[in-house]
N, C-alpha and C positions, 0 to 999 in steps of 0.2 A: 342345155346350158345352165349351169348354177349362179347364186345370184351374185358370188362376188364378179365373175365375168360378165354378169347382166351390168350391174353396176361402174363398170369398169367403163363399157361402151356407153354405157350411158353419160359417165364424165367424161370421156374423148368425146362424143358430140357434142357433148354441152361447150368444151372449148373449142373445138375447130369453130361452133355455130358465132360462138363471140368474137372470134377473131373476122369470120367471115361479114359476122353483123356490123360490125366497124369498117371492114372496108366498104360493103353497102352503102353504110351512111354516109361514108367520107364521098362514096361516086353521087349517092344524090346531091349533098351537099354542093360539091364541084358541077353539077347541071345544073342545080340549082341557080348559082352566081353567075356561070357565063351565060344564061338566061336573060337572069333578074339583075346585071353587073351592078346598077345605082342603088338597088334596090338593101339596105343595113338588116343584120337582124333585130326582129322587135324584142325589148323588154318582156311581152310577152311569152314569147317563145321560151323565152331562157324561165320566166318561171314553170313554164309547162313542166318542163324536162327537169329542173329542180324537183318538181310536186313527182315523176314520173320514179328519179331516180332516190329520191323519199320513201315510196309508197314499195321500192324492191328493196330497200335496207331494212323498213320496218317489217317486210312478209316475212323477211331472212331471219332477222331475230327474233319472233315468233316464234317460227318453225325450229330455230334451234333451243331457242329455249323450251319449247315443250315435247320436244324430241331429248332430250337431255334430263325433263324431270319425269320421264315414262322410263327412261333407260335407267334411273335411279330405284323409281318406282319398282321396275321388274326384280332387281337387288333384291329390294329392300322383302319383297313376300318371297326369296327365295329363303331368306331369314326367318320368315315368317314362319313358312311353312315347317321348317324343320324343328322351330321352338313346338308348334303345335304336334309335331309327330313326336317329338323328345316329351312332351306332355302326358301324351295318351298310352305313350310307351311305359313310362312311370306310372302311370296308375292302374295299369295291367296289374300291379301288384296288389294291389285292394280287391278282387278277383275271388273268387270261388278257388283253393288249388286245383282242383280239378280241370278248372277252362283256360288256367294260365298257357299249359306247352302250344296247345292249337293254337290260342291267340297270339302269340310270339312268333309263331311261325306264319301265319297270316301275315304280320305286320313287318317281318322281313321281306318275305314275299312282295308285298305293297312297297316297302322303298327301293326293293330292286328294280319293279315295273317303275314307279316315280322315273329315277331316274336313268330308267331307259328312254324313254317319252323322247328328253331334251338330248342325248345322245344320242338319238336316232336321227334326230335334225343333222341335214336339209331336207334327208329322205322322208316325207311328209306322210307316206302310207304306211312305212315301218312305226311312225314316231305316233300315229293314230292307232293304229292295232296295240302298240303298248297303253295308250290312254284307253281304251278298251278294254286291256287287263285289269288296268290299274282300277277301274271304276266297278268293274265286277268283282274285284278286291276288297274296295269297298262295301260293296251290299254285303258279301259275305263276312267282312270284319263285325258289320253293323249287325248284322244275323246272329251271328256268336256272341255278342256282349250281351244283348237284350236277352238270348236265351239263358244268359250265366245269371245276368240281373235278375231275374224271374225267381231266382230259389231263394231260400229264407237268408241266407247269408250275402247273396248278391244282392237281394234287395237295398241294404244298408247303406251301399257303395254306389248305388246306379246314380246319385244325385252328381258325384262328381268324375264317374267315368263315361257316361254315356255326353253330357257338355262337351270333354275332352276328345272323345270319335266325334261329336258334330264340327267341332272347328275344324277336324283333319280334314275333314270333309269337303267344308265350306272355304276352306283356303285354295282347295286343289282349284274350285270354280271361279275364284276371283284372280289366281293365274293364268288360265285357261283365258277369261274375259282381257286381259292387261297384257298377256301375247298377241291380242289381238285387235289389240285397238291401236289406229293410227290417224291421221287425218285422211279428207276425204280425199281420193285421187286429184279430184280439180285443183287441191291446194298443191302440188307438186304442179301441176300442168300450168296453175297460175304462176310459182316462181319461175319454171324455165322462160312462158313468152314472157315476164316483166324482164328476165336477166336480158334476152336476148333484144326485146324491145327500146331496151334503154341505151345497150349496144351500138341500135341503128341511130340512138339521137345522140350520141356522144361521137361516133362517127361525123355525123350529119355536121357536128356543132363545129370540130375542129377541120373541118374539110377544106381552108382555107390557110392548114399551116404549109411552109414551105417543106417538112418533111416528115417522118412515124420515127418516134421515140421506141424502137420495136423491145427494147429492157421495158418499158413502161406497159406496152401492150403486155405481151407475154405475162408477164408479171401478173398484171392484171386479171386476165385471164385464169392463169394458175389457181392466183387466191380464192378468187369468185369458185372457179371449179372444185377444189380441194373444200371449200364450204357448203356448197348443196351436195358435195360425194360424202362429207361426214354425217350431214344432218340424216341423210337417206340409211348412211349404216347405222346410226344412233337408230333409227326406227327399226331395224332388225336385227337385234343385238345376236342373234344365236345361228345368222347366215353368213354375216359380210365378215370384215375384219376386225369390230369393233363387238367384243362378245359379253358374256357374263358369267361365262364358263368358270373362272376361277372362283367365283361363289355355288358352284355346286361343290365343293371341298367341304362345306360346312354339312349334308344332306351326305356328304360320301363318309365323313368323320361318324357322325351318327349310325349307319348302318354297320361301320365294324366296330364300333362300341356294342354293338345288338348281339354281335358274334355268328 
């Protein structure tokens, strides 16, 4: 199962769970009174459930706002990356002629593995075996310069081509780290029981109307759903529907500039 269908199930339960959490609350609520008939709710309850349904707007906005400035984030070094290869591509020419054609073909070589890597996603073994390439790409680019550098004429040039391989370098790793970081699991685990918790006490609270505004449930529902189903694609820009694919256009422009 791939994860836009993971995802998929995962906000249809998240809504049936709210819809169902609110009837819960509403039947304890209703046992509750024919119980307790004299008995009013306290002041303090209602701030409970204030503090409850507090505490799940602020996870929410949290979660999306720094789901949202990682999905920026990933953009932003695919930009990165491609100034830093359009860098080192250009100083290929300060080079020994001699080590220029290898190293060009090297360096094509290397943005074709690039970007296969994220083209090969969802398929996570194909899209690792191109990172594989690409990193042996590397050694080998790194291999060729230093040996170009080494002679009387590359010497001259190493100060400002060999910087330029290290950033191509160091860029690939601080992508690599920024696909990969998300929050902890718990923080997903905490927003569905607070959504679903708050559910039972919004239930609980109105369980005393004489009917269900079912436009208002639903609705409700929807929104809440359609908000942790975004925040979750925002954390996997290159699985769900929410991608970053139209910034590999910048890295795919560079490679046919390269020829």
């Amino acid at each position: 199962m791939d994860f836009t269908h993971t995802t998929g199930l995962l906000a249809l339960g998240l809504f049936c769970g709210v819809l169902a959490c609110l009837e819960f609350g509403r039947w304890l609520g209703r046992r509750w009174a024919t119980r307790n008939p004299d008995e009013a709710k306290s002041r303090a309850a209602a701030t409970l459930e204030s503090a409850v349904f507090g505490l799940m707007a602020l996870l929410i906005a949290f979660s999306f706002g720094g789901a949202s400035s990682r999905f920026d984030l990933r953009r932003h070094l695919i930009v990165e990356e491609t100034n830093a290869i359009g860098t080192a591509w250009l100083r290929l020419d300060m080079l020994p002629s001699s080590a220029q054609p290898g190293m060009r073909a090297l360096f094509r070589q290397y943005v074709d593995a690039r970007l296969e890597v994220y083209e090969r996603l969802p398929d996570v073994k194909a899209a690792s075996a191109a990172m594989e390439q690409s990193v042996k790409l590397q050694n080998d680019i790194w291999s060729a310069a230093v040996a170009a550098c080494r002679s009387e004429e590359g010497q001259r040039v190493a100060i400002l081509v060999l910087p330029a391989l290290n950033n191509l370098i160091d860029i690939t790793t601080t992508r690599t780290m920024a696909a990969k970081t998300h929050p902890p699991m718990i923080i997903f685990v905490l927003m569905f029981g607070l959504a679903l918790g708050s559910m039972v006490l919004a239930g609980y609270d109105h369980a005393q109307a004489q009917g269900r505004s079912w436009i208002h449930i639903i609705a409700f529902a929807a929104l809440l759903t359609v908000t942790v189903y975004i925040i979750i694609d925002l954390e996997f820009p290159r699985l769900g529907l929410i991608r970053v694919d139209a910034f590999d256009d910048v890295l795919v422009g560079l490679r046919q500039s390269m020829g």
